[in-house]
VEXKEKE-421906 format. One record per atom (N, C-alpha, C): x, y, z; residue in three letters. Coordinates in steps of 0.02 Angstrom, whole numbers, padded with zeros to 5 digits, always signed. Atoms other than C-alpha are relative to their C-alpha. Example, Ala and Ser with C-alpha at 12.3 -4.5 7.8 and 13.67 -1.06 7.14 Angstrom:
2
+00045-00059+00000ala +00615-00225+00390ala +00045+00060+00000ala -00042-00059-00003ser +00684-00053+00357ser -00039+00055+00037ser 
//
This chain:
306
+00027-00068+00008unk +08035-05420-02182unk +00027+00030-00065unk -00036-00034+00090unk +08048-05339-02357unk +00022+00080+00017unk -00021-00052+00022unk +08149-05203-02408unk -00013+00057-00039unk +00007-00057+00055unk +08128-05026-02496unk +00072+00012-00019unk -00074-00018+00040unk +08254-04965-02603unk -00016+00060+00013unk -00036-00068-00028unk +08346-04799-02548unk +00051+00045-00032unk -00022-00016+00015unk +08405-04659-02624unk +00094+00005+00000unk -00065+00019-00013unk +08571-04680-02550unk +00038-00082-00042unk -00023+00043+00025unk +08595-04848-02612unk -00023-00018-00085unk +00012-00007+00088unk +08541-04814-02803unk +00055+00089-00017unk -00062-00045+00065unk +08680-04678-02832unk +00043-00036+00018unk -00040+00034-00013unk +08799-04795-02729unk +00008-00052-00084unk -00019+00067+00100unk +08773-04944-02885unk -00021+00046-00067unk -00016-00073+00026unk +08747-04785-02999unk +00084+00002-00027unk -00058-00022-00018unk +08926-04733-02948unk +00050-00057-00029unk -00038+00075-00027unk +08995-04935-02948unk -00019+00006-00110unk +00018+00016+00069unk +08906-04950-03147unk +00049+00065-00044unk -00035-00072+00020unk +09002-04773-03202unk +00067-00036-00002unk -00069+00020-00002unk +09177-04842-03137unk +00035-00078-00003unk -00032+00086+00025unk +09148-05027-03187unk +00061-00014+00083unk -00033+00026-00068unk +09230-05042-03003unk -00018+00025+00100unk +00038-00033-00066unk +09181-05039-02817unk +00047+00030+00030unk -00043-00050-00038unk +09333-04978-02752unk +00015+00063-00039unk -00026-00090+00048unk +09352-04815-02874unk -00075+00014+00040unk +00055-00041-00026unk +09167-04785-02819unk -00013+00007+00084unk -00009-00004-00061unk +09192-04812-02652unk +00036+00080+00023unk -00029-00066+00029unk +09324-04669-02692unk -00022+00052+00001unk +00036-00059+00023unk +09220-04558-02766unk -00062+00014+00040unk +00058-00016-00061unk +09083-04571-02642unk +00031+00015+00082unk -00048-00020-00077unk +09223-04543-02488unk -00052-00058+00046unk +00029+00062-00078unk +09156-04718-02403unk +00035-00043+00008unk -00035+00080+00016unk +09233-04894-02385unk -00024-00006-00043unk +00006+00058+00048unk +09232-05030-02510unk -00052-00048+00013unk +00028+00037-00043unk +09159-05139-02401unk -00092+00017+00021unk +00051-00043-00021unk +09016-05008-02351unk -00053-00002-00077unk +00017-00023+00052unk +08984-04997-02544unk -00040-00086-00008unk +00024+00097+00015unk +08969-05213-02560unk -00054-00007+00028unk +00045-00016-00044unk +08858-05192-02413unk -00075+00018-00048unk +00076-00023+00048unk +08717-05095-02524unk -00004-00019-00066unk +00011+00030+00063unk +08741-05178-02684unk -00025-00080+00040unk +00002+00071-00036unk +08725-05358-02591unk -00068+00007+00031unk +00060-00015+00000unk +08576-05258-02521unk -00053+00011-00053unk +00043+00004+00079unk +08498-05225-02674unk -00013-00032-00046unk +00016+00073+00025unk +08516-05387-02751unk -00040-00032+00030unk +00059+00034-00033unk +08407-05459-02603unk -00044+00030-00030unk +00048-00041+00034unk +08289-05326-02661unk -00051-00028-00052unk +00009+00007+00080unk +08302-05345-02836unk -00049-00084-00015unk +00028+00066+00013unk +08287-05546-02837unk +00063-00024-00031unk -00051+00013+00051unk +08448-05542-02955unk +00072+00011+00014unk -00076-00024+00015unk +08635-05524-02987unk -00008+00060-00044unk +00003-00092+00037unk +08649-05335-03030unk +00088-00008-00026unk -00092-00004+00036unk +08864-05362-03074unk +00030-00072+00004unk -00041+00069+00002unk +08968-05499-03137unk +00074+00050+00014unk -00073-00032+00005unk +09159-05477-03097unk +00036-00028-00060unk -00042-00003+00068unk +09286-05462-03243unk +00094+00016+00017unk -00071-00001-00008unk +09471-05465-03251unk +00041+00082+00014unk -00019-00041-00028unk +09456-05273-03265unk -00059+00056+00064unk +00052-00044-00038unk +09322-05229-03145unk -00056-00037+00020unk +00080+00063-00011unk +09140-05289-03124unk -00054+00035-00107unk +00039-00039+00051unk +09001-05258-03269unk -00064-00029+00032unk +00054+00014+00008unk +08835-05250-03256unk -00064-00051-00030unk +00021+00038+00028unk +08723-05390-03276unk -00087+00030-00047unk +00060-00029+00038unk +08547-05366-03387unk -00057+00034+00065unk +00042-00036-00039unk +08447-05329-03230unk +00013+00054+00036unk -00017-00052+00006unk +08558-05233-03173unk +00011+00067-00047unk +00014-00052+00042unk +08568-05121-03336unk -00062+00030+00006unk +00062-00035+00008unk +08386-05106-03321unk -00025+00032+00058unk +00005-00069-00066unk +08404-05050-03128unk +00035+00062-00011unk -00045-00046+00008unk +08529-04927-03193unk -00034+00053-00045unk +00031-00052+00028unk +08394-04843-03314unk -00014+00024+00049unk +00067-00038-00031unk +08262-04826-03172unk +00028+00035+00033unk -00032-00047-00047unk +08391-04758-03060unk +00029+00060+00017unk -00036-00070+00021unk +08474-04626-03160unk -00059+00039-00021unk +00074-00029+00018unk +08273-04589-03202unk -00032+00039+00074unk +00018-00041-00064unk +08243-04552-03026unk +00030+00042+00047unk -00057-00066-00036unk +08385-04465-02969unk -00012+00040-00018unk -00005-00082+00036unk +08383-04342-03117unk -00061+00017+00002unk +00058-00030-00018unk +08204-04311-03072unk +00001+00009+00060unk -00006-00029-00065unk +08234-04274-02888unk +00051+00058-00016unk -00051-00067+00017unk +08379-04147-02956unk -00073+00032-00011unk +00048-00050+00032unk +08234-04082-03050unk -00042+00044+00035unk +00046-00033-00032unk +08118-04066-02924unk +00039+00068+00057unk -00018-00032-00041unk +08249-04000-02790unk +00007+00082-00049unk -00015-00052+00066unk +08308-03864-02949unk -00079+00055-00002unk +00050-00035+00001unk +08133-03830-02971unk -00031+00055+00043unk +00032+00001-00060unk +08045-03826-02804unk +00032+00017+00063unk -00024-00010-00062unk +08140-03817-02670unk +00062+00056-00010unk -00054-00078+00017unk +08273-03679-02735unk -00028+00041-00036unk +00041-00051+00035unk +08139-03594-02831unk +00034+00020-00070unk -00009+00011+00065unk +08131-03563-03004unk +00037+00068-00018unk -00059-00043+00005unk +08236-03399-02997unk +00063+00006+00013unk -00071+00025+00004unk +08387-03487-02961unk +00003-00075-00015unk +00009+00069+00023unk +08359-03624-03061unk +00102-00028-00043unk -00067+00027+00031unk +08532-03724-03117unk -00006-00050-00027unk +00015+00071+00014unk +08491-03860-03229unk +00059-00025-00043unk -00055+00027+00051unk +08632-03989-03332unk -00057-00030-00051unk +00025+00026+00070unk +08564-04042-03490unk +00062-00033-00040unk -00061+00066+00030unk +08678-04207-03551unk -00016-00003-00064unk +00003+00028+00081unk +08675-04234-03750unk +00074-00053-00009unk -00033+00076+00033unk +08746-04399-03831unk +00003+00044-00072unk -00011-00004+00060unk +08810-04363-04009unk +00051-00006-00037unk -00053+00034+00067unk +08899-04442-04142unk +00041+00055-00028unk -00063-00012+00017unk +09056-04407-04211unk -00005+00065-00051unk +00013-00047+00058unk +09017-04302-04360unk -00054+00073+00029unk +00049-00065-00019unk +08864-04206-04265unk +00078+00031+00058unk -00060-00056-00021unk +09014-04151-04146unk +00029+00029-00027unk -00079-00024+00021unk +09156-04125-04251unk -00053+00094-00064unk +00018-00055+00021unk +09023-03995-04361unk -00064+00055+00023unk +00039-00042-00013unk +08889-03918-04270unk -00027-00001+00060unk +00014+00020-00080unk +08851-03977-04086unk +00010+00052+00059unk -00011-00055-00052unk +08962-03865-04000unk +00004+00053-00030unk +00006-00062+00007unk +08947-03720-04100unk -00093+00011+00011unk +00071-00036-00013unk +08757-03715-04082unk -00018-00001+00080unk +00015-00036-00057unk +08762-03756-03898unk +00032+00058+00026unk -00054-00052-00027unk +08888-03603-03882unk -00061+00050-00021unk +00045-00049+00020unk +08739-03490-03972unk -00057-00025+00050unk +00051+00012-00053unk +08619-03564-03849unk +00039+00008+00060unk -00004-00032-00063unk +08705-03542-03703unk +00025+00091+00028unk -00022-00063+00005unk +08775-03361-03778unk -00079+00040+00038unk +00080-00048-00015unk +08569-03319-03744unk -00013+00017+00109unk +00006-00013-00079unk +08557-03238-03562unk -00078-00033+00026unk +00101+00039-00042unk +08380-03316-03544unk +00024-00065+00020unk -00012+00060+00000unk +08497-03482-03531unk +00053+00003+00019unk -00060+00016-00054unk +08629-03423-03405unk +00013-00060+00052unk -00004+00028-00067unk +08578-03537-03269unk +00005-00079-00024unk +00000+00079+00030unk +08583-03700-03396unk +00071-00021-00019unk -00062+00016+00005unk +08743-03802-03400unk +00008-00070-00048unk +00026+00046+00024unk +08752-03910-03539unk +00072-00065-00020unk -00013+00046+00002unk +08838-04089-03551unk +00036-00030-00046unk -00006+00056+00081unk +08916-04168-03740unk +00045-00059+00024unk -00039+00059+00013unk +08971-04348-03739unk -00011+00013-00038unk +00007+00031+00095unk +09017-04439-03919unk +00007-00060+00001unk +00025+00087+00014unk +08946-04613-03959unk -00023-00008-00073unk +00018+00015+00070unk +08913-04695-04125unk -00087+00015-00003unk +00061-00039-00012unk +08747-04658-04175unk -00059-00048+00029unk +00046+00039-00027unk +08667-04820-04119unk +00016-00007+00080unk -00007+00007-00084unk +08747-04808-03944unk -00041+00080+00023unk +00033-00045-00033unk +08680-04633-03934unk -00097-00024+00003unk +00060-00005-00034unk +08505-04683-03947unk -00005-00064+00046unk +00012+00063-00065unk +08526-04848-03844unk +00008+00050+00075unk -00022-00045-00058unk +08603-04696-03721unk -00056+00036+00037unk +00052-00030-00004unk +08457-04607-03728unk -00060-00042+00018unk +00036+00041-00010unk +08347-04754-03701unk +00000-00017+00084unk -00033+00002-00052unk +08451-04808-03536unk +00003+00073+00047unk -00009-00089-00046unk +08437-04621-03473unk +00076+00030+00020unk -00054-00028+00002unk +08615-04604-03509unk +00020+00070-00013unk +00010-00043+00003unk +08579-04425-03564unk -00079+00023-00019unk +00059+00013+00003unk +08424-04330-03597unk -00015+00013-00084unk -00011-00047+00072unk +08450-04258-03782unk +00064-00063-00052unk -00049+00053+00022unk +08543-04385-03930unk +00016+00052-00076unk +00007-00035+00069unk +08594-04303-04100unk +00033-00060-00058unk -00005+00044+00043unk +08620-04442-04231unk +00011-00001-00077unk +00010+00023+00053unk +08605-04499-04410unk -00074-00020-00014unk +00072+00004+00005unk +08413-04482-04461unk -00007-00085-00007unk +00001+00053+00030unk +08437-04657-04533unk -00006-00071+00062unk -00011+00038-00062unk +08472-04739-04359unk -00053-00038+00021unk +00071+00036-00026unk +08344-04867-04292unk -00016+00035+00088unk +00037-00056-00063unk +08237-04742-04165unk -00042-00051+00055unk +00056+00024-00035unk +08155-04885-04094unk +00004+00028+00079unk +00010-00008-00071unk +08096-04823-03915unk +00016+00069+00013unk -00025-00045-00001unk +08132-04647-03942unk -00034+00031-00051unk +00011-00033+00032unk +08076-04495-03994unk +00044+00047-00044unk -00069-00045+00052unk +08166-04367-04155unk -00064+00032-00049unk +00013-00029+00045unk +08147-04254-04270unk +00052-00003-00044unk -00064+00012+00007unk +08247-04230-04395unk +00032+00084-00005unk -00041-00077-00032unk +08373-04085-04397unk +00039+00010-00043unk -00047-00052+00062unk +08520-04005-04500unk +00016-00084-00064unk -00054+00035+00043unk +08587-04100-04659unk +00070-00007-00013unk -00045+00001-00002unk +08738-04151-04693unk +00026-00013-00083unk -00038+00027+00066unk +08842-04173-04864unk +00091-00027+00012unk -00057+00021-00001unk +09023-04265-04902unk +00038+00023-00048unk -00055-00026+00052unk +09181-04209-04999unk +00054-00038+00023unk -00058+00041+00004unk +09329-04272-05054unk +00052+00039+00032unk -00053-00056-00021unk +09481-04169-04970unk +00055-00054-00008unk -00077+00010+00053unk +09647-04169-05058unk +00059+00053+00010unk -00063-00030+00012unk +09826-04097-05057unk -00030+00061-00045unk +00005-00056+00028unk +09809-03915-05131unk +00020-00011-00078unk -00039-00003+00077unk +09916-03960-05279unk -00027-00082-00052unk +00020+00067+00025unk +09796-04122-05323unk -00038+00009-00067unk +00056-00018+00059unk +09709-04158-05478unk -00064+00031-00011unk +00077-00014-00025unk +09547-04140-05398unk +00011+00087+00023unk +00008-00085-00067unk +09600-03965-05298unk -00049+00046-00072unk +00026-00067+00030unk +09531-03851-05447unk -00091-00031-00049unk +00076+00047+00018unk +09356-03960-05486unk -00046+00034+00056unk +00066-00029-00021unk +09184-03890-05433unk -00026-00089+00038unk +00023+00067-00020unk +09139-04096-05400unk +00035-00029-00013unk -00026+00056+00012unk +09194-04247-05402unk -00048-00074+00010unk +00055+00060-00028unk +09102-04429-05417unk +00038-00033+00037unk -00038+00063-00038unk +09155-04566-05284unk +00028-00035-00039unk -00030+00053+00029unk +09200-04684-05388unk +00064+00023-00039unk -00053-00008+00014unk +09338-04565-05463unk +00054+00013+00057unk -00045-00007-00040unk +09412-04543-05298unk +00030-00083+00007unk -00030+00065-00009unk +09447-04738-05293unk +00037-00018-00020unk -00075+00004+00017unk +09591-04727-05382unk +00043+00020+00027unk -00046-00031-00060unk +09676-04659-05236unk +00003-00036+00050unk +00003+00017-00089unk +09742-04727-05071unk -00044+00050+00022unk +00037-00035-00067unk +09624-04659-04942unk +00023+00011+00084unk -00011-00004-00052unk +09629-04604-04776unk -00062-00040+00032unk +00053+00006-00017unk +09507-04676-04646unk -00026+00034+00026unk +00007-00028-00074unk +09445-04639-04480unk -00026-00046+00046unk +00015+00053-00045unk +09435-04765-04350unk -00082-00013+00051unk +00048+00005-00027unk +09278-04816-04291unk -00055+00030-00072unk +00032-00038+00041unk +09194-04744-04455unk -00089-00013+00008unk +00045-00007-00002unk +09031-04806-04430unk -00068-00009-00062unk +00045+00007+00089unk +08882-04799-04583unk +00027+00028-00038unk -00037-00021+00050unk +08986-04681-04658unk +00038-00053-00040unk -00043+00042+00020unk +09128-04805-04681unk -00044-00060-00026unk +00053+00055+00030unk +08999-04943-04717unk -00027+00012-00077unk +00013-00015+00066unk +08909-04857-04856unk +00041+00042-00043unk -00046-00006+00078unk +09062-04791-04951unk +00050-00074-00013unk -00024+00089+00015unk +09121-04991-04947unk -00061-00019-00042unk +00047+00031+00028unk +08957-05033-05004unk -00008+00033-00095unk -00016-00036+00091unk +08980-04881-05166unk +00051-00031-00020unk -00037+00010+00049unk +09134-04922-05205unk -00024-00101-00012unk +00046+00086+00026unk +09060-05146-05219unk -00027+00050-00073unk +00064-00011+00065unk +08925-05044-05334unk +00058-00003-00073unk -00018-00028+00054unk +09046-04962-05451unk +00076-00075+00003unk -00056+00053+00040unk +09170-05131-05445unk +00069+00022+00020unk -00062-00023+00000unk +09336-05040-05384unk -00011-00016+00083unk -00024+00011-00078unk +09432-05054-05215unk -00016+00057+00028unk -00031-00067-00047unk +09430-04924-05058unk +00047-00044+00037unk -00053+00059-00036unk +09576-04968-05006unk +00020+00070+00044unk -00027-00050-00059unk +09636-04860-04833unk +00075-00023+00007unk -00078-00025-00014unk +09816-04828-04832unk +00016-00016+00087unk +00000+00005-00060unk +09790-04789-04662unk -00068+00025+00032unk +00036-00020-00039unk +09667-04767-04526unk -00019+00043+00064unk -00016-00054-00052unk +09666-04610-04425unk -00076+00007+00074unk +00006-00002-00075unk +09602-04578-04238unk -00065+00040-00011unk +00058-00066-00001unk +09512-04414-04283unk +00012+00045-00064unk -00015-00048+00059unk +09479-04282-04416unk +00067+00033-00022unk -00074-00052-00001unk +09629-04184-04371unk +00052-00037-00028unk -00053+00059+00022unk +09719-04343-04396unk +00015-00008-00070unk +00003+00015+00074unk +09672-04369-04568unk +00034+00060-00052unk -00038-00059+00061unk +09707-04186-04633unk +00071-00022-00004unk -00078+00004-00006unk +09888-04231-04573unk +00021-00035-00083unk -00037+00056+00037unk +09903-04374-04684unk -00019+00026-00092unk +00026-00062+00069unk +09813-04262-04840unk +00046+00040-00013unk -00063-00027+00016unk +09938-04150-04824unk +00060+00002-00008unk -00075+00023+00030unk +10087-04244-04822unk -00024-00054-00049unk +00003+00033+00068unk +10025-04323-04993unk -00017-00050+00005unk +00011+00088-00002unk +09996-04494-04933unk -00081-00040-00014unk +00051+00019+00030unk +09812-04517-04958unk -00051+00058-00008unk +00051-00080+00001unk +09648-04393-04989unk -00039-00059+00061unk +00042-00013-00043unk +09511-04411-04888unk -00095-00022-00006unk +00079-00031-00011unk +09311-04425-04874unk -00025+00030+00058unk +00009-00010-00052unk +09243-04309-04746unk -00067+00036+00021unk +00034-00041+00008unk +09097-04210-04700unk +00014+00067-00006unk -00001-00079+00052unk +09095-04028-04812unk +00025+00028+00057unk -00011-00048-00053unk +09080-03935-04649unk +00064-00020+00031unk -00069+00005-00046unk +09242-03994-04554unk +00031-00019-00058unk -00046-00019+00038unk +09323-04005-04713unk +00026+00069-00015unk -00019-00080+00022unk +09313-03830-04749unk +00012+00037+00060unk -00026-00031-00044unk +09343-03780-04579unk +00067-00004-00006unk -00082+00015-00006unk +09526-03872-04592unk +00025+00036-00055unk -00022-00016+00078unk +09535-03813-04773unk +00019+00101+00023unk -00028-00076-00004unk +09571-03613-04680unk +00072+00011+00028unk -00048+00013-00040unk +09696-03670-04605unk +00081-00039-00037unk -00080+00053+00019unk +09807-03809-04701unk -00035-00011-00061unk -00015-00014+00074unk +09854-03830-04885unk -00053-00051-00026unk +00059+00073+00017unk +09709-03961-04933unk -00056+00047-00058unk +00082-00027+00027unk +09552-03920-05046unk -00049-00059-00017unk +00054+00035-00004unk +09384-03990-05018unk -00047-00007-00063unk +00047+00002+00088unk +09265-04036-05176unk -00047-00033+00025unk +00074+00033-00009unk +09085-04088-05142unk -00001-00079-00046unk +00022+00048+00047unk +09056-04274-05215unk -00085+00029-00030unk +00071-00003+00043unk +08917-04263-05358unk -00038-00060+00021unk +00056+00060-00016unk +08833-04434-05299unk -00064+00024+00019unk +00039-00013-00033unk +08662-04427-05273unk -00022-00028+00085unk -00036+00023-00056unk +08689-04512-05118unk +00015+00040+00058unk -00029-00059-00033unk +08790-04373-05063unk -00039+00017+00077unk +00061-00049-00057unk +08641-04287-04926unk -00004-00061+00041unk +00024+00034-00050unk +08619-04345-04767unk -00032+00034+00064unk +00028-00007-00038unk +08509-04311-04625unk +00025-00008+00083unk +00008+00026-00073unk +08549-04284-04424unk -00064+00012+00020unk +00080+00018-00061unk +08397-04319-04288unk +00021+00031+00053unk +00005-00026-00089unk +08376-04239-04112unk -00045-00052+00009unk +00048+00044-00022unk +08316-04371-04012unk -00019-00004+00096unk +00016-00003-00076unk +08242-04408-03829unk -00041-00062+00022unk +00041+00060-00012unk +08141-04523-03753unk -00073+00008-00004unk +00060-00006+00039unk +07984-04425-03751unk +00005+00092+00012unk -00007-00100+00028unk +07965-04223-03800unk -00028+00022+00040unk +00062-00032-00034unk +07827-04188-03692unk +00003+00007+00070unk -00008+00013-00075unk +07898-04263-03528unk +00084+00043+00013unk -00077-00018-00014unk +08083-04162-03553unk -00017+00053+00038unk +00012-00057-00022unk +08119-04030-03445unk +00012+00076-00028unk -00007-00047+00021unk +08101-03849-03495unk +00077+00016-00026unk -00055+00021+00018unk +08280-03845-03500unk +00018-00020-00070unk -00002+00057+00041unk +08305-03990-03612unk -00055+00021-00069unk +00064-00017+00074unk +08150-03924-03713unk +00025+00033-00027unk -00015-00081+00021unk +08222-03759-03756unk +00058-00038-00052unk -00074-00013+00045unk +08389-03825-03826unk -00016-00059-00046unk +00019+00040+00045unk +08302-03969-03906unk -00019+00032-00044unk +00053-00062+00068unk +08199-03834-04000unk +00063+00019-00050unk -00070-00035+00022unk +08379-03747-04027unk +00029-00037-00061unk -00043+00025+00070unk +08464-03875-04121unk -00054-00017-00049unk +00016+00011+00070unk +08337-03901-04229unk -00008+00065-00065unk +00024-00056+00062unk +08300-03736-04297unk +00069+00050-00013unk -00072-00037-00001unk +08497-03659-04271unk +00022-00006-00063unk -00009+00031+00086unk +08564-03660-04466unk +00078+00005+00015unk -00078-00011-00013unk +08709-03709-04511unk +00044+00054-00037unk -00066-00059-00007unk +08879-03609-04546unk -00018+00013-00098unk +00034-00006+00062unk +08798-03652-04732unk -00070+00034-00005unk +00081-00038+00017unk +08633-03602-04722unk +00022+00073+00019unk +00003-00073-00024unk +08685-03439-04618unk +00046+00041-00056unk -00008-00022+00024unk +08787-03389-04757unk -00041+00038-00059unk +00047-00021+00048unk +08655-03376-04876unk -00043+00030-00002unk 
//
């Protein structure tokens, strides 16, 4: 006799794919372990497949399982929707809206524009979500129904996904206050390469394409050291040990704060493009629409000065 698959047992392996383990989700669902094996072991009859391999620290997900793990987080968060909608009526509507976004769209404009979107009382009842993933895991994220909203690097391969594109971005050099560079309107890359650098771990295309400038122009980037996070890096800027490349905007935020000064590189190069992305525009929910709209047309802390 064949089986249907049951809401109960698609947040159960849900739950099990989240904590890479059946006993934490067992946990977190207040059941047995045992109870949990039970409906995954069920759902592999189902399936036809092995949905988890085990691992030294847990289990992972095998490929059919990843691809039960889209449809599943696809049909849950559309039963939220409907219950949200429909069945609690649309005057006490409470919706989460999840965004994926890269390192740089956080660290300069992510959460200050969802703070102006959720400042709007028409968007009390919306609760909104930020992970941070590189910019190709955010749209694989977004693909997988890991969130519903991605904010990226225009440049990113969109395959399977919808974008626009959205704020620009520029890079500067940031330096010790008392540096050669501190009292310069610009600077080209290739004169910062006569300096130890700082990094930032995990850098990403950034770090890629200023390896690939400095090849052009024939000189080393050589990283001193490689820091964790932005904050990290000013440290090491200001105790003299290397400068920096960073994006303008979270340079000049740190720059109110600690002895450093930021200088725009002259490269043409320089400009870069983020994306809002989704899977498709038309099928998001109101919600999700609204703040999709948001970040694209919100300006930044540059534009609003002007």
């Amino acid at each position: 006799m064949s089986r249907k698959l049951d809401l109960v047992s698609l947040e159960l392996f849900i739950a099990v794919c989240e904590c890479k383990s059946i006993t934490q989700a067992a946990e977190l669902k207040n059941i047995t372990p045992s109870a949990v094996s039970k409906r995954i072991a069920q759902l592999e009859q189902i399936v036809g497949a092995p949905l988890f391999i085990r691992t030294h620290a847990g289990v992972e997900s095998t490929n059919d399982g990843t691809r039960l793990l889209e449809h599943a987080r696809s049909v849950i968060y559309s039963l939220e929707v409907i219950e949200r909608d429909v069945v609690r009526g649309m005057n006490n509507l409470r919706s989460c809206v999840r965004i994926l976004a890269n390192r740089s769209a956080n660290a300069e404009f992510v959460p200050a524009s969802v703070t102006s979107f959720l400042a709007n009382p028409s968007f009390r009842n919306i609760d909104v979500h930020i992970g941070e993933a590189t910019s190709s895991e955010v749209v694989s994220g977004i693909r997988a129904g890991q969130a519903v909203l991605g904010v990226c690097w225009s440049e990113t391969d969109m395959a399977g996904v919808e974008w626009r594109p959205a704020k620009r971005d520029r890079l500067s050099v940031v330096v010790h206050a008392d540096h050669a560079f501190a009292k310069r309107k610009h600077v080209a890359f290739a004169e910062t390469l006569e300096y130890d650098q700082v990094g930032i771990h995990s850098g990403g295309p950034v770090t890629i394409h200023l390896r690939r400038e400095s090849l052009r122009s024939r000189k080393l980037l050589r990283y001193r050291v490689v820091a964790p996070t932005f904050d990290a890096m000013i440290h090491f800027v200001e105790a003299r040990l290397a400068i920096a490349i960073m994006p303008s905007e979270v340079a000049r935020r740190f720059s109110r704060v600690a002895r450093i000064a930021a200088i725009p590189l002259s490269d043409a190069w320089n400009e870069r493009q983020f994306a809002v992305c989704c899977r498709s525009r038309r099928a998001l929910p109101k919600p999700a629409a609204a703040l999709f709209n948001f970040l694209l047309a919100e300006p930044t802390a540059t534009q609003a000065r002007h």
